[in-house]
N, CA, C and O atoms as a Maestro MAE file, in Angstrom:
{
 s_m_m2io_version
 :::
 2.0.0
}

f_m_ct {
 s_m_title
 :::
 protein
 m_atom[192] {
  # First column is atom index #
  i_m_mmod_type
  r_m_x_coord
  r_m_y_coord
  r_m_z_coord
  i_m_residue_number
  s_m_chain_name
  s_m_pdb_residue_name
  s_m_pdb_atom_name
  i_m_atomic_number
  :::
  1 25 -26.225 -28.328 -23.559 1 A "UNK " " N  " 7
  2 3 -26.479 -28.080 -22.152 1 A "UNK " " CA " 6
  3 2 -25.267 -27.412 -21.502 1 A "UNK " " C  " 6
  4 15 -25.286 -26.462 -20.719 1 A "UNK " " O  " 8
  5 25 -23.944 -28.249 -22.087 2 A "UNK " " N  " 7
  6 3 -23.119 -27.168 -21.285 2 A "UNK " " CA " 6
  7 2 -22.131 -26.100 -22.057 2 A "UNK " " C  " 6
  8 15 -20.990 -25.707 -21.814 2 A "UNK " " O  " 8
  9 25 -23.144 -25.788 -23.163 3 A "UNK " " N  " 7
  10 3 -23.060 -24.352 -23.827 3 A "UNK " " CA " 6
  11 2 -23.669 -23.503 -22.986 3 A "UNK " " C  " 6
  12 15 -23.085 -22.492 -22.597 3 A "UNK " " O  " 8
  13 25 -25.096 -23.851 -22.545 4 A "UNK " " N  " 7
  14 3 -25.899 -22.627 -21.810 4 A "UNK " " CA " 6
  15 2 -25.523 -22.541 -20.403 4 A "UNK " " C  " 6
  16 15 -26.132 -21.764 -19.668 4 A "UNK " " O  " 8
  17 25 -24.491 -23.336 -19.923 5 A "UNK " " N  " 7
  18 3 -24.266 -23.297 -18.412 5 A "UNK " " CA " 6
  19 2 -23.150 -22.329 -18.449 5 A "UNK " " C  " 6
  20 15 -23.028 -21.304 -17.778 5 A "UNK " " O  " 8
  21 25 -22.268 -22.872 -19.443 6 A "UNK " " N  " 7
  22 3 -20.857 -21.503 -19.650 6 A "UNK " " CA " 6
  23 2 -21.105 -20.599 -19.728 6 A "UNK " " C  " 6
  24 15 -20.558 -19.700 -19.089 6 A "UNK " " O  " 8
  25 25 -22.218 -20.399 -20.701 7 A "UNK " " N  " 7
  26 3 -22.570 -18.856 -21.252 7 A "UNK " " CA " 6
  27 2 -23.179 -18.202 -20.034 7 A "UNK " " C  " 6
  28 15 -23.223 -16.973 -19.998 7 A "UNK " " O  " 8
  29 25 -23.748 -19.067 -18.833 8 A "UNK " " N  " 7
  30 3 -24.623 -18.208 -17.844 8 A "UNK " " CA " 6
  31 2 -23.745 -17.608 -16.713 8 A "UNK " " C  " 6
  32 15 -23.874 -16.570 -16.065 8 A "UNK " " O  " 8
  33 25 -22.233 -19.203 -16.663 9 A "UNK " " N  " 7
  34 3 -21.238 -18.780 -15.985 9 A "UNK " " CA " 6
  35 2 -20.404 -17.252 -16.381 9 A "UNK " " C  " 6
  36 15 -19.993 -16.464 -15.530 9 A "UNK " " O  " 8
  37 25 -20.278 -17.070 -17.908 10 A "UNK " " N  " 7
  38 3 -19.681 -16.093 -18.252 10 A "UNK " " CA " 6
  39 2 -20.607 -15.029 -17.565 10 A "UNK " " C  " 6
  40 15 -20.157 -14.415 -16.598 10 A "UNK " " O  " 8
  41 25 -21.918 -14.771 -18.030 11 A "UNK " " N  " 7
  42 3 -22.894 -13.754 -18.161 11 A "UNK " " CA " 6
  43 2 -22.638 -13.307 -16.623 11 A "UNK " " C  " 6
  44 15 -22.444 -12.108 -16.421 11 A "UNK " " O  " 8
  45 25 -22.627 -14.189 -15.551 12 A "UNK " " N  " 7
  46 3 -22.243 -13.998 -14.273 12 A "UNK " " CA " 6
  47 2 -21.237 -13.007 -13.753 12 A "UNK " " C  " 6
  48 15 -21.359 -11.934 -13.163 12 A "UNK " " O  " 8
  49 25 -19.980 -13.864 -14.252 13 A "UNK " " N  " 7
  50 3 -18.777 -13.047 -14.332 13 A "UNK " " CA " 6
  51 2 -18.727 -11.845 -14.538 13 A "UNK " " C  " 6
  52 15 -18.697 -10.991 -13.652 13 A "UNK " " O  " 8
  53 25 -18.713 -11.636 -15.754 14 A "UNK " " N  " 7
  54 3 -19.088 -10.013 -16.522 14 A "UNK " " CA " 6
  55 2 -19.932 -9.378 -15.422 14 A "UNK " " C  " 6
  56 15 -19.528 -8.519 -14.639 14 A "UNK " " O  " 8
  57 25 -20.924 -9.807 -15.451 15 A "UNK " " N  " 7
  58 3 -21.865 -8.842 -14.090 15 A "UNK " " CA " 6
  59 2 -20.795 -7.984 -12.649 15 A "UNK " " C  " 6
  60 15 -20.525 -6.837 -12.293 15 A "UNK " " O  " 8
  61 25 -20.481 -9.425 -12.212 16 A "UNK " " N  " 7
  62 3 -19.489 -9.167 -11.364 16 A "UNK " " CA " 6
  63 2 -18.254 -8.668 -11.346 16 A "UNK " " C  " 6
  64 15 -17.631 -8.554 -10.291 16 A "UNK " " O  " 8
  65 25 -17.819 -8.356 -12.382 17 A "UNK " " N  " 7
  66 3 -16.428 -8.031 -12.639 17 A "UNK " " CA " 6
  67 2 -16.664 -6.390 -12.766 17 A "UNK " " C  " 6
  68 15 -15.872 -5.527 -12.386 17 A "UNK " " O  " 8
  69 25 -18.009 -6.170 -13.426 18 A "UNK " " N  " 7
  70 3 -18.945 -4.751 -13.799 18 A "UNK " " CA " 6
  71 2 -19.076 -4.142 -12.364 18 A "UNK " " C  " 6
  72 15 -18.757 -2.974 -12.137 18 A "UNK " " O  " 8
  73 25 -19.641 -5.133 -11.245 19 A "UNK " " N  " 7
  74 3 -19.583 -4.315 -10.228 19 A "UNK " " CA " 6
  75 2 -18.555 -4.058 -9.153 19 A "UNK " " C  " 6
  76 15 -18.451 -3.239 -8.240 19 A "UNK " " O  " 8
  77 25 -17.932 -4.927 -9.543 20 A "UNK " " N  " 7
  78 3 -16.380 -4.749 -8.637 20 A "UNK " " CA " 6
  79 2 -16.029 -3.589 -9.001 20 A "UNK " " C  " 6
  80 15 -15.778 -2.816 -8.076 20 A "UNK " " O  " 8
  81 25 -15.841 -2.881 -10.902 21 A "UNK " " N  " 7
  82 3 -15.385 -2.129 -11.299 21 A "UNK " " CA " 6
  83 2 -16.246 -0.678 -10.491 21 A "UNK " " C  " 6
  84 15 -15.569 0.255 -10.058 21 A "UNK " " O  " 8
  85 25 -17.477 -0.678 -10.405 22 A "UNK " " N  " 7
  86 3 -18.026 0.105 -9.755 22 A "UNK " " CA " 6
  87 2 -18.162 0.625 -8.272 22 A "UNK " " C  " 6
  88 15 -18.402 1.743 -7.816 22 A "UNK " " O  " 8
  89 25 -17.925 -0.580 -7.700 23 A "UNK " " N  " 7
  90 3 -17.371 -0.380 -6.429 23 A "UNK " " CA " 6
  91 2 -16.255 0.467 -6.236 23 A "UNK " " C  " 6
  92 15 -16.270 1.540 -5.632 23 A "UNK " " O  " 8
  93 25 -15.363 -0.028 -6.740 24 A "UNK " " N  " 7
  94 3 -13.906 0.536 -6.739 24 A "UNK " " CA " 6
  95 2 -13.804 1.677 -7.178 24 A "UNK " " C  " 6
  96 15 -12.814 2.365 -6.927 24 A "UNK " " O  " 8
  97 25 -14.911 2.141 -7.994 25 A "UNK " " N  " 7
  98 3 -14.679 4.126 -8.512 25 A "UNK " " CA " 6
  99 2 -15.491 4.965 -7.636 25 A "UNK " " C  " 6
  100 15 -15.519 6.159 -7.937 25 A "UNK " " O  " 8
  101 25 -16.130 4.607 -6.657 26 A "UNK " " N  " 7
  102 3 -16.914 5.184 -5.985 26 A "UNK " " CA " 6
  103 2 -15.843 5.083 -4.365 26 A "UNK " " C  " 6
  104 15 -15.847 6.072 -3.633 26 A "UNK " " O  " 8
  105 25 -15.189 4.114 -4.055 27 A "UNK " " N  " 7
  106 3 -14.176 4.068 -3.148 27 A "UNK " " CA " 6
  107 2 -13.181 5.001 -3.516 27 A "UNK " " C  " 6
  108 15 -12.539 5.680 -2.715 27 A "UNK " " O  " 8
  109 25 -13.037 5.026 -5.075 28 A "UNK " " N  " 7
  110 3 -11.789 6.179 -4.938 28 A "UNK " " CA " 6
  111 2 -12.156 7.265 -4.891 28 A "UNK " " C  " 6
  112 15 -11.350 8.119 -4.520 28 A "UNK " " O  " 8
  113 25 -13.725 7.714 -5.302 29 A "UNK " " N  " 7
  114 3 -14.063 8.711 -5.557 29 A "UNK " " CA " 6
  115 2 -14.464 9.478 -4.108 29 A "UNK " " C  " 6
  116 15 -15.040 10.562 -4.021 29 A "UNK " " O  " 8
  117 25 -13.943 8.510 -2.839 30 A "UNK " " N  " 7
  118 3 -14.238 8.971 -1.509 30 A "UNK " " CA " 6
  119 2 -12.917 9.007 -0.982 30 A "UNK " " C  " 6
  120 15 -12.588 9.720 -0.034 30 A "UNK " " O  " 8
  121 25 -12.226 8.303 -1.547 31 A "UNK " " N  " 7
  122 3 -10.546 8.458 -0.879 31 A "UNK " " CA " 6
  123 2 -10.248 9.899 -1.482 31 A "UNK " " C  " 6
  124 15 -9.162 10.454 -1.318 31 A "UNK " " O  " 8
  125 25 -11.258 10.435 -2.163 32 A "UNK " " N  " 7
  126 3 -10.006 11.393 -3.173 32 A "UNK " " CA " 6
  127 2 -10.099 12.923 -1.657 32 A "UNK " " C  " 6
  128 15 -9.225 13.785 -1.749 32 A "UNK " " O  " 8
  129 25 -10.773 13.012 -0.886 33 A "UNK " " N  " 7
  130 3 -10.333 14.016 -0.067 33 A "UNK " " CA " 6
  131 2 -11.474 15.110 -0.067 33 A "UNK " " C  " 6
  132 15 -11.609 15.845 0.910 33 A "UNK " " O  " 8
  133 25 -12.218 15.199 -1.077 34 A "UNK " " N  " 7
  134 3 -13.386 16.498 -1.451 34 A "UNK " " CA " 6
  135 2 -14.322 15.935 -0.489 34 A "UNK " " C  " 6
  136 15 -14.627 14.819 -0.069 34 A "UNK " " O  " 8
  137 25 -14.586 16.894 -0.346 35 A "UNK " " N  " 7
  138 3 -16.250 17.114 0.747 35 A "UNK " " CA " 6
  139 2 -17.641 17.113 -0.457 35 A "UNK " " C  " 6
  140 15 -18.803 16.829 -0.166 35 A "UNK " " O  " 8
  141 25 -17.145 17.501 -1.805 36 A "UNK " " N  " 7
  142 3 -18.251 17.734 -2.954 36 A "UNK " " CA " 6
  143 2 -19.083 16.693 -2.992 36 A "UNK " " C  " 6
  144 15 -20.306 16.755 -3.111 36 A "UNK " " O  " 8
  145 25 -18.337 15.607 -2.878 37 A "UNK " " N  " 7
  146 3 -18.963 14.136 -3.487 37 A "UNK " " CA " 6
  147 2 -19.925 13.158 -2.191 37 A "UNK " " C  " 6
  148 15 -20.459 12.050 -2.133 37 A "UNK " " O  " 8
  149 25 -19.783 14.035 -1.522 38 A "UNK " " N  " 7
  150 3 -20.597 13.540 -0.033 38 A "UNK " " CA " 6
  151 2 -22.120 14.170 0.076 38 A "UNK " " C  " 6
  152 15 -22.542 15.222 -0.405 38 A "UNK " " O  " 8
  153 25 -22.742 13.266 0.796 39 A "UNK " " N  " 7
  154 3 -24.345 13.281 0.643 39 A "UNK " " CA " 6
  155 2 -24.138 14.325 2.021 39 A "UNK " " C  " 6
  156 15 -24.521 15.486 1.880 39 A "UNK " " O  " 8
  157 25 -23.662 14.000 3.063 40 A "UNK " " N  " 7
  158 3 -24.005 14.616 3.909 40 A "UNK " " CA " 6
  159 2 -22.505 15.600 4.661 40 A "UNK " " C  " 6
  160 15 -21.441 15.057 4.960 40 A "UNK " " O  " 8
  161 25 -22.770 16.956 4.816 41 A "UNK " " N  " 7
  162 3 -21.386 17.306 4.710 41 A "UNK " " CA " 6
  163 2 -21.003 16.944 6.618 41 A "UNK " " C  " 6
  164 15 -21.970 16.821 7.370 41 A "UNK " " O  " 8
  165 25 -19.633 16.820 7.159 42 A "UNK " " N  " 7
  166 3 -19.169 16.782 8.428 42 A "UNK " " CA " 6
  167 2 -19.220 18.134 8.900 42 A "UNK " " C  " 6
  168 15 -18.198 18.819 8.884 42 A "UNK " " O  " 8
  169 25 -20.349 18.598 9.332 43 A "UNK " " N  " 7
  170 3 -20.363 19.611 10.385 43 A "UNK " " CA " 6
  171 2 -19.795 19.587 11.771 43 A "UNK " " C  " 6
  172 15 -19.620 20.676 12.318 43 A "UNK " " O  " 8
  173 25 -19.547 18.711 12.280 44 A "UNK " " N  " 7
  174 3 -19.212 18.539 13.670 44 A "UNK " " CA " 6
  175 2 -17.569 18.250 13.742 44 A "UNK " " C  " 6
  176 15 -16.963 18.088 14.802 44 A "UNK " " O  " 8
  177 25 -16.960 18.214 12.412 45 A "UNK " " N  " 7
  178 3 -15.632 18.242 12.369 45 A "UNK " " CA " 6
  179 2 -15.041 19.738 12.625 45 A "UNK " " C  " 6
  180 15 -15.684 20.779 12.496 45 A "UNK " " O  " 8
  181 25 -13.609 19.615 13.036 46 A "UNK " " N  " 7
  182 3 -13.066 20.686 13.561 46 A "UNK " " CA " 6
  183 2 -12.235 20.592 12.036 46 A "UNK " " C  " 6
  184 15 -12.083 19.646 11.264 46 A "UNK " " O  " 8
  185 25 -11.844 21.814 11.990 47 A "UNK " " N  " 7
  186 3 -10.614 22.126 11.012 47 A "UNK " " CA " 6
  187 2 -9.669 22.720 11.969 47 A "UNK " " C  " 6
  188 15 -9.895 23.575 12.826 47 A "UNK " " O  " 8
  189 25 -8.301 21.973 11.605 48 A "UNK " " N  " 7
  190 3 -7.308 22.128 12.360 48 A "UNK " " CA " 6
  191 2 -6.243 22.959 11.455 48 A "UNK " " C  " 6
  192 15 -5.148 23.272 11.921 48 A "UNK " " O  " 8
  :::
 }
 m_bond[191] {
  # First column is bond index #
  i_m_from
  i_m_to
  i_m_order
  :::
  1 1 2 1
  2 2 3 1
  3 3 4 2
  4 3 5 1
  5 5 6 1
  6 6 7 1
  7 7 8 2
  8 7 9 1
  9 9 10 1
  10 10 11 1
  11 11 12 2
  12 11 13 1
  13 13 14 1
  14 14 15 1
  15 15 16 2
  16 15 17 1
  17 17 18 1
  18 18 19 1
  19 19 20 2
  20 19 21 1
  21 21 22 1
  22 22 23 1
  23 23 24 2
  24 23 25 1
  25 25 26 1
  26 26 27 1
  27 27 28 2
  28 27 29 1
  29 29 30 1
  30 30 31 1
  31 31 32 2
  32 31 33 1
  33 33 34 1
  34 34 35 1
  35 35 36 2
  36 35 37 1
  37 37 38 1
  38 38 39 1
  39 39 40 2
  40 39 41 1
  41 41 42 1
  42 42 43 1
  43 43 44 2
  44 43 45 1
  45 45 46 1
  46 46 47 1
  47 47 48 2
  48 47 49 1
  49 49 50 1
  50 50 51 1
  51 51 52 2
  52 51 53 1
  53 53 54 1
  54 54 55 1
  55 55 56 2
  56 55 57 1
  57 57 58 1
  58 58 59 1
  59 59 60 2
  60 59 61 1
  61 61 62 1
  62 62 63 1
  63 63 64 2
  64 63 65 1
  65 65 66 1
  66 66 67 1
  67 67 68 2
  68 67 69 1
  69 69 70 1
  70 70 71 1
  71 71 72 2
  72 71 73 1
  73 73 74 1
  74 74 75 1
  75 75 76 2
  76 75 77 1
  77 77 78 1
  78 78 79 1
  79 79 80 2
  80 79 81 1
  81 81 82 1
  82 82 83 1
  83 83 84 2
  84 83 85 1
  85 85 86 1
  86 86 87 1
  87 87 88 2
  88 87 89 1
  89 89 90 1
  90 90 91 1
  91 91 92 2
  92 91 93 1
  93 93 94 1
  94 94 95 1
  95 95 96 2
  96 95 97 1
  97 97 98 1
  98 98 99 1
  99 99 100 2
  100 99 101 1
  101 101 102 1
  102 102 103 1
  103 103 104 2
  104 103 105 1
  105 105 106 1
  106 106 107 1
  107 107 108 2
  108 107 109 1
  109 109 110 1
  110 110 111 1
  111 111 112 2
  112 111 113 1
  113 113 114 1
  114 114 115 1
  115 115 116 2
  116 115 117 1
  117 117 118 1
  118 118 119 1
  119 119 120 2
  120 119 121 1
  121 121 122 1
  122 122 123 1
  123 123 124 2
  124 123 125 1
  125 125 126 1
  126 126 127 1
  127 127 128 2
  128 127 129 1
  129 129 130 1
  130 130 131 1
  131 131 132 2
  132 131 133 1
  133 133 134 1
  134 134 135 1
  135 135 136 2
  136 135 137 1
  137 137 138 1
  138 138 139 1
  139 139 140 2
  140 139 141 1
  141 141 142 1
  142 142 143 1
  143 143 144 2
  144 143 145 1
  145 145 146 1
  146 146 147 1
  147 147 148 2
  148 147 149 1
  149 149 150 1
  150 150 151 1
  151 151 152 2
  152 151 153 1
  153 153 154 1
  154 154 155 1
  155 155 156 2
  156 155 157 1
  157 157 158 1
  158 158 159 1
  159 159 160 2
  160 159 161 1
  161 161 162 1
  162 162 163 1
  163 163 164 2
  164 163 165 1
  165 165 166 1
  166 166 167 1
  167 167 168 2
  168 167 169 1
  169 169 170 1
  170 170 171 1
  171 171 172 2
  172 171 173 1
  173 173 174 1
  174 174 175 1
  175 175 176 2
  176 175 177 1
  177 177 178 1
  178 178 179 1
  179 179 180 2
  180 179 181 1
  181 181 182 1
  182 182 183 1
  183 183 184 2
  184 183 185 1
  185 185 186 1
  186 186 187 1
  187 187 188 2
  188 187 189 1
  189 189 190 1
  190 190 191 1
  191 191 192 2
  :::
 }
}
């Protein structure tokens, strides 16, 4: 019984650790400065 509770705790983890990792490449992949990676481009921005 508390083989299958660890293993579900692990299975958990991993999940979560998977999407933290995914979170975090998609945050950098918006810090990085390109307009490419954007759904919608800022038209109403000025370039200075």
């Amino acid at each position: 019984m508390f083989k299958a509770i660890r293993r579900l705790l692990a299975a958990i983890t991993f999940i979560a650790v998977i999407a933290a990792a995914i979170k975090t490449a998609f945050e950098w992949v918006a810090q990085s400065g390109d307009d490419d990676h954007e759904v919608f481009a800022d038209d109403d921005r000025e370039t200075v």
